[in-house]
ZALUMDREN-157519 format. One line per field, with one value per residue (C-alpha): chain; residue in three letters; residue number from 0; x, y, z. Coordinates in steps of 0.5 Angstrom, whole numbers, plus 500, padded with zeros to 3 digits. Example, Ala and Ser with C-alpha at 12.3 -4.5 7.8 and 13.67 -1.06 7.14 Angstrom:
firo: (A,A) .
tormar: (ALA,SER) .
baro: (0,1) .
c1: (525,527) .
c2: (491,498) .
c3: (516,514) .
This chain:
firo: (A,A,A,A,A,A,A,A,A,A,A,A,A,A,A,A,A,A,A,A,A,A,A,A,A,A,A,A,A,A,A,A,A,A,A,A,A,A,A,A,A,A,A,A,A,A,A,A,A,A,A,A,A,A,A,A,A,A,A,A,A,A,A,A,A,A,A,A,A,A,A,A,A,A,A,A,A,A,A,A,A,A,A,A,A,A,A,A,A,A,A,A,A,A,A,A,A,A,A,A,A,A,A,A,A,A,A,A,A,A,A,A,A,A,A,A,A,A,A,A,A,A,A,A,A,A,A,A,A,A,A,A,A,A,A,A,A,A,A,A,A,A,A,A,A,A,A,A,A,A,A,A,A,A,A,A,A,A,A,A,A,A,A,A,A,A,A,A,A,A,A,A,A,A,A,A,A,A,A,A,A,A,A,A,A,A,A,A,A,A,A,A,A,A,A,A,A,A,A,A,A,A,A,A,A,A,A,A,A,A,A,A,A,A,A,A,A,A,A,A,A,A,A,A,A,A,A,A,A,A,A,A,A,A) .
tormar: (UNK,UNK,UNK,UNK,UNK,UNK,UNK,UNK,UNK,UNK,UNK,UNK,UNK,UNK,UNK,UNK,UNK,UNK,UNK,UNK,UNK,UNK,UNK,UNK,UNK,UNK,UNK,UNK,UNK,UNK,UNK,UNK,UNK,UNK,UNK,UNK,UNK,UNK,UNK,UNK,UNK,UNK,UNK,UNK,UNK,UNK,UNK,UNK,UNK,UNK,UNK,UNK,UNK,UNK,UNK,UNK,UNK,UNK,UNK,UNK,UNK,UNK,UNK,UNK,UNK,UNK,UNK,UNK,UNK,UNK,UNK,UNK,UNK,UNK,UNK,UNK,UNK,UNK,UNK,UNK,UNK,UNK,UNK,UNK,UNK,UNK,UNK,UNK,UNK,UNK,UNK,UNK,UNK,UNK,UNK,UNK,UNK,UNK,UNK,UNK,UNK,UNK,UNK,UNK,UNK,UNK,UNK,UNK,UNK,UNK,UNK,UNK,UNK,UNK,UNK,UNK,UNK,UNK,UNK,UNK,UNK,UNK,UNK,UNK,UNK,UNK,UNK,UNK,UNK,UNK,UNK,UNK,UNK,UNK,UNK,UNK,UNK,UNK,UNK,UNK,UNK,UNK,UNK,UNK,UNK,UNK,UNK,UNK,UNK,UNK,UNK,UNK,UNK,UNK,UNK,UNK,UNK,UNK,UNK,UNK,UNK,UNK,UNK,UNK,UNK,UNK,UNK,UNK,UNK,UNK,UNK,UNK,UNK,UNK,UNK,UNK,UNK,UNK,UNK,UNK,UNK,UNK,UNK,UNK,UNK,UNK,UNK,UNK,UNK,UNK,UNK,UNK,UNK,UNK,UNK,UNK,UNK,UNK,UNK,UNK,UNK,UNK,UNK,UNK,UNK,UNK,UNK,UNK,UNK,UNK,UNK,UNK,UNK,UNK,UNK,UNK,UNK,UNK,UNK,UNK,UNK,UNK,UNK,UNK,UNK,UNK,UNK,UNK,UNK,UNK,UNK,UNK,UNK,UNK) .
baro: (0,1,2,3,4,5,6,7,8,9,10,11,12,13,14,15,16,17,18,19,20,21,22,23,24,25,26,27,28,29,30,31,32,33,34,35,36,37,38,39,40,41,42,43,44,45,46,47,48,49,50,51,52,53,54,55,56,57,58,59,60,61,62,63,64,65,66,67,68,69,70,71,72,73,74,75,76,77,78,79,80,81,82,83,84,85,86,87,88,89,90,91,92,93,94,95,96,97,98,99,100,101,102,103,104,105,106,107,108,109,110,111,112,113,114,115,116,117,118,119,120,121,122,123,124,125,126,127,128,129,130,131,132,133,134,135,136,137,138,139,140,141,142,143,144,145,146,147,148,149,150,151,152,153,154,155,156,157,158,159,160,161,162,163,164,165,166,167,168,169,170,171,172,173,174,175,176,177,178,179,180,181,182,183,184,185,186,187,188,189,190,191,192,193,194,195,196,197,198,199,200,201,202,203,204,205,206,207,208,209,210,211,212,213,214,215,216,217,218,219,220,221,222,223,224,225,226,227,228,229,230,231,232,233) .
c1: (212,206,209,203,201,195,198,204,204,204,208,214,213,219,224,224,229,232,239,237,240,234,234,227,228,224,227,224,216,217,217,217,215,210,205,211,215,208,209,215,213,208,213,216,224,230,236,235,241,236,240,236,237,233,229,222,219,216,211,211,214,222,219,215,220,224,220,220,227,227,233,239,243,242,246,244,245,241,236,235,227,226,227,226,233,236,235,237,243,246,244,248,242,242,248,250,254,253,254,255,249,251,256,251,247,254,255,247,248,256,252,247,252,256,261,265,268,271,274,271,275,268,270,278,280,274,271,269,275,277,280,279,283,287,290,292,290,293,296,290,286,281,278,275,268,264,258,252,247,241,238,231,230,224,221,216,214,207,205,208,206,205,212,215,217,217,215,217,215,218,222,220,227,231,234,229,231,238,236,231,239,241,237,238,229,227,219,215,209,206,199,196,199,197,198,204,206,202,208,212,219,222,219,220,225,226,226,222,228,230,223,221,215,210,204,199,198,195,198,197,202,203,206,214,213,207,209,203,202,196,193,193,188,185) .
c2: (054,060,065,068,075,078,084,090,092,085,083,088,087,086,087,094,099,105,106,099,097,095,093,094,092,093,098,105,104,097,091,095,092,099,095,094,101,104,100,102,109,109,106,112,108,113,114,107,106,104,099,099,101,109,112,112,118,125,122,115,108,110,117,118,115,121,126,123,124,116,115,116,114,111,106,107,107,112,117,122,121,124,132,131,126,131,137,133,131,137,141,134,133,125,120,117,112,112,105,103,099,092,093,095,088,084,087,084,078,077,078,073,068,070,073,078,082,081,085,089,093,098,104,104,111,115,117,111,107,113,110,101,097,096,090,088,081,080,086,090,094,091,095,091,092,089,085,088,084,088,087,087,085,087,085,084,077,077,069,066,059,058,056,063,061,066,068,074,078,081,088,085,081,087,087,082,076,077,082,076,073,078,079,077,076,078,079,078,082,078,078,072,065,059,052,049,044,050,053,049,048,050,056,059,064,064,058,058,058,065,068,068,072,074,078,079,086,091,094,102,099,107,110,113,117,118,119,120,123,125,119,121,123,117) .
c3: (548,545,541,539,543,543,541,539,547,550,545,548,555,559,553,553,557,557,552,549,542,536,530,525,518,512,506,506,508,505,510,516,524,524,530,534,532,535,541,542,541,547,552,552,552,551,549,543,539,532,527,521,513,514,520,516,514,518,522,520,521,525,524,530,535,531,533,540,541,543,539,542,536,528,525,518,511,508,512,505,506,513,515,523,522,518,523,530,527,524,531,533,537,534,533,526,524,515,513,506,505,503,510,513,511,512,519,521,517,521,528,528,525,531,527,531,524,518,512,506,501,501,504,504,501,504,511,513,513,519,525,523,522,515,512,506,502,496,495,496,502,506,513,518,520,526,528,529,535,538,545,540,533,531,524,519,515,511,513,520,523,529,531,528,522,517,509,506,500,495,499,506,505,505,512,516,514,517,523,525,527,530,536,542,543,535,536,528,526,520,515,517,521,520,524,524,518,513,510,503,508,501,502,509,510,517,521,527,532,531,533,541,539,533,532,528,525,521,516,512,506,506,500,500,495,490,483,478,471,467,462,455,451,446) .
């Protein structure tokens, strides 16, 4: 099977509907599918429930599909960065379901295992133990958290092969790895694919068997935030 698409459009076609759940890894500005947002963008598809680590930021990445009002709803773990996100859901414009960051891992990493739920102690005492199920394990608390599957994945490698296996760089493994998992289609935008065979198999992330779909993309590689300080004088 060809899973080589010409581009982000073509890529998309087929899978995108209104009210679906999608998943788009990266961290930040780090690792993110931004070809495929960008599609996404275009296709005008509403009411999207987003699982992904933050929404971008004003204008950029999950960002313009914000701005959009395409997203119905985050599953998120820290949103700090973008100010359209801020002013939809205090107006209650935008759904949110906070998640501790490494239950938000867990909870991707579980669906693509095919694991319905499970427990963790992370939460208990506060406001996002609110209405779980509590037990208790050795004389301590757990509350159960559950599985997260998305009707699309979508995420970004820095070198794919022709048969869709995937190798990460650096802070491009937060979240794509588990998210490439946990979709039902999970469509990869890379740097650079190569021929089957290429990649050290020590070293692919992702095997090909979790992509039905891959691109090659151009990348801006946008800075989230620019901190400079004057050289000193010699």
């Amino acid at each position: 099977m060809d899973k080589i698409y010409s581009d982000a459009d073509k890529a998309l076609e087929g899978l995108l509907f209104d009210g679906m759940t999608m998943m788009a890894g990266g961290f930040g500005l780090c690792g993110i599918p931004e070809n495929l947002i960008s599609a996404v963008h275009s296709s005008g598809v509403r009411d999207i429930t987003v699982v992904s680590n933050n929404c971008g930021v004003d204008g950029f990445g999950l960002g313009i599909l914000l701005d959009a009002k395409q997203i119905r709803k985050m599953i998120s773990s820290y949103v700090g960065e973008n100010k359209e996100f801020e002013r939809q859901y205090l107006e209650g414009e935008l759904e949110l379901e906070f998640n501790p960051q490494g239950t938000l891992a867990e909870r991707i990493r579980a669906g693509g295992a095919g694991i319905p739920g499970f427990y963790t102690k992370t939460g208990v005492g506060t406001l996002i133990a609110e209405g779980k199920d509590h037990r208790e394990f050795d004389g301590e608390t757990f509350i159960m958290e559950t599985g997260l599957v998305a009707d699309v994945s979508l995420v970004k490698a820095w070198k794919a092969d022709t048969e869709g296996n995937l190798v990460y760089r650096k802070t491009a493994r937060n979240f794509n790895p588990m998210m490439a998992t946990a979709g039902k289609v999970t469509i990869a935008e890379v740097e650079e694919i190569v021929e089957a065979g290429t990649l050290d198999p020590d070293h692919i992330h992702t095997p090909g068997i979790y992509v039905q779909r891959l691109i090659k993309g151009e990348h801006e590689k946008r800075i989230e935030q620019r901190t400079t300080r004057s050289r000193e004088e010699v």
